[in-house]
C-alpha positions as CSV (number, residue, x, y, z in Angstrom):
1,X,-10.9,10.6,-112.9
2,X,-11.7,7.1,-111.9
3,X,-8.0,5.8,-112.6
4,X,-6.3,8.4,-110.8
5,X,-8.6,7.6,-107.4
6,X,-7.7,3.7,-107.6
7,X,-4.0,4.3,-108.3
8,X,-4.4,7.1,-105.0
9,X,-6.1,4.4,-103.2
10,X,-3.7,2.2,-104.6
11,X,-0.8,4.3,-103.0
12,X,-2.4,4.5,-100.2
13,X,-2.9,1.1,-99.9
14,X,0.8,0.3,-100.4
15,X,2.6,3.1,-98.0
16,X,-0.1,0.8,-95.3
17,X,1.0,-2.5,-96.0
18,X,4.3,-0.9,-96.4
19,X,4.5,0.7,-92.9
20,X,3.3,-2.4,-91.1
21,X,5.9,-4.3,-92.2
22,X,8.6,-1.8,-91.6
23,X,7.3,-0.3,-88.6
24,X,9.3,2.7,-87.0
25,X,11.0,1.9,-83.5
26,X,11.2,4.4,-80.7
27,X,13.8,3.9,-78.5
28,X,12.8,3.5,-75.3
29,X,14.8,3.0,-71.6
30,X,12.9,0.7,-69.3
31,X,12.9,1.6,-65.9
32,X,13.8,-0.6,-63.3
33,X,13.3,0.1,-59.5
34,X,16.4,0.7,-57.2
35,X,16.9,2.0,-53.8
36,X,18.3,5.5,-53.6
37,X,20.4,6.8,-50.7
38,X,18.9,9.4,-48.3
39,X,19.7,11.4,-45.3
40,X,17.8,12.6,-42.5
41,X,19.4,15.3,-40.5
42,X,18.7,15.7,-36.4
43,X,19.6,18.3,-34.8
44,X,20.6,18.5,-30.9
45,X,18.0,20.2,-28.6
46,X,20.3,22.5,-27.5
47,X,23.3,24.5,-28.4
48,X,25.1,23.4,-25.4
49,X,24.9,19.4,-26.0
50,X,28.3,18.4,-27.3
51,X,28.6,15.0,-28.7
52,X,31.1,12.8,-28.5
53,X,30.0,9.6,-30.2
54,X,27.9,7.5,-31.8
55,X,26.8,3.5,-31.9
56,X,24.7,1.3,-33.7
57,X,23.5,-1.8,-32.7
58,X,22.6,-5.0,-34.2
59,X,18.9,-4.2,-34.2
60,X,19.4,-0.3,-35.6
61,X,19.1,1.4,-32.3
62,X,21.4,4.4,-32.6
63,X,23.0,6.1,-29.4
64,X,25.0,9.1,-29.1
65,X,27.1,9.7,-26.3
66,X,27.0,13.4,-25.1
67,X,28.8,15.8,-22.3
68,X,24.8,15.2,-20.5
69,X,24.4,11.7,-20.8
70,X,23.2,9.1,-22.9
71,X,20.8,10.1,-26.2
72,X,18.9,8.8,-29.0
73,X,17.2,10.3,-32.4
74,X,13.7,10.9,-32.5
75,X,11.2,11.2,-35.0
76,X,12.6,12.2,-38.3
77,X,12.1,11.4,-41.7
78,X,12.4,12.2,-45.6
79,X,12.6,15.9,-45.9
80,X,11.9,16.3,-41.9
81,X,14.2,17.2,-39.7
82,X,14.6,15.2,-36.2
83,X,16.0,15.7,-32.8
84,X,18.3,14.1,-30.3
85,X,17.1,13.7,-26.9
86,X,17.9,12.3,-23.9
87,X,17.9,8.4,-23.5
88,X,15.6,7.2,-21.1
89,X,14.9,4.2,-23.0
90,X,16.1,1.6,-19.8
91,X,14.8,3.6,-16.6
92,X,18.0,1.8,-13.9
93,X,20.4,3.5,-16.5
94,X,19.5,7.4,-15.8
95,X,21.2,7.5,-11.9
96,X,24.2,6.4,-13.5
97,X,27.3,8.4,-15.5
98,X,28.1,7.3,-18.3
99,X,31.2,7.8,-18.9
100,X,32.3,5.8,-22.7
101,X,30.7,3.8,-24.7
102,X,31.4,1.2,-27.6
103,X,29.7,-1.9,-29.3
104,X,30.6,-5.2,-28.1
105,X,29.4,-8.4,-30.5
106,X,26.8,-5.8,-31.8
107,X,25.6,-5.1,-29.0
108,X,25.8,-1.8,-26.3
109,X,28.4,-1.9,-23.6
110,X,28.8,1.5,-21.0
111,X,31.7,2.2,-19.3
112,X,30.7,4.2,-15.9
113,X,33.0,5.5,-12.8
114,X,32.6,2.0,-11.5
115,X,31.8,-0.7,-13.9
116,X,31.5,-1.8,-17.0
117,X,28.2,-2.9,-18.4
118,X,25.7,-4.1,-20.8
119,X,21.9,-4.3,-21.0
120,X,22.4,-7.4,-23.5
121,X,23.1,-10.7,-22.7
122,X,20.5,-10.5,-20.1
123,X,22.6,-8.6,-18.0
124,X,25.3,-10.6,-17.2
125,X,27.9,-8.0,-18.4
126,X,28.8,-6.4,-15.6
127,X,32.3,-6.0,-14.7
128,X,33.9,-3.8,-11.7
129,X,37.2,-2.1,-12.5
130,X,39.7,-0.2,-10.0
131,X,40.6,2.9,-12.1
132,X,39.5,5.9,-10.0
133,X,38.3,8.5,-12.8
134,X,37.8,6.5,-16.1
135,X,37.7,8.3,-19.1
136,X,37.8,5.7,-22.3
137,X,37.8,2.2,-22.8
138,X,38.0,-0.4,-24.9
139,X,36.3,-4.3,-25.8
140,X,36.7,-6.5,-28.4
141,X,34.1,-9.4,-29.4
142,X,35.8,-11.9,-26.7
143,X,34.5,-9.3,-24.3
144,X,38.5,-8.2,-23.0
145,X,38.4,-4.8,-22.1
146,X,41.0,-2.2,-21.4
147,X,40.0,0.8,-19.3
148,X,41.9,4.2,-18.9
149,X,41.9,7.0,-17.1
């Protein structure tokens, strides 16, 4: 009885030492951290706004141009919903029409029934045209713009 429980132990012993030096791998994926693309949707306050465009500038602002006027997104986030309302973001800039808009060296530039304009560059973007009823226009980065009625 004594032999057969050293050569058990002995076994046992063995299939150890065995194991250990022949140790069974798992595969296993190692996870890295990556940025994963997401939408958040906004939805207009009202049926009757109908937009016409949208801009980014160089600092992320977004602005939609709409039949009422100028507008912007607010709130929203992951899984929640946001709205776009009205733009009152500079207070000289809710008297006036806007009529286009586009983005100039990354920056806003308006088109209303009597000039084009920018609140960048300190201001100094303000250029009077002659067309009577404008309805588009365009800039490029050398700040040349052609205006159309």
């Amino acid at each position: 009885m004594i032999k057969y429980t050293f050569f058990l132990m002995f076994l046992i012993t063995g299939f150890n030492v065995w194991a250990q030096k022949n140790p069974v791998r798992i595969a296993s994926y190692l996870d890295r951290a990556y940025m994963q693309d997401y939408s958040v949707k906004y939805y207009p306050e009202s049926p009757a706004i109908e937009l016409l465009k949208v801009f980014a500038d160089r600092n992320g602002k977004v602005q939609l141009l709409a039949n009422t006027g100028l507008q912007h997104l607010y709130e929203g986030r992951f899984l929640y919903p946001g709205k776009i309302v009205e733009d009152h973001s500079y207070r000289f800039m809710t008297d006036k029409k806007i009529v286009d808009m586009t983005v100039c060296k990354q920056q806003f530039v308006y088109l209303d029934e009597q000039v084009i304009f920018s609140n960048a560059w300190a201001g100094s973007l303000y250029v009077k045209h002659e067309i009577a009823k404008p309805k588009l226009f365009l800039g490029n980065d050398n700040l040349n713009f052609l205006v159309s009625d």
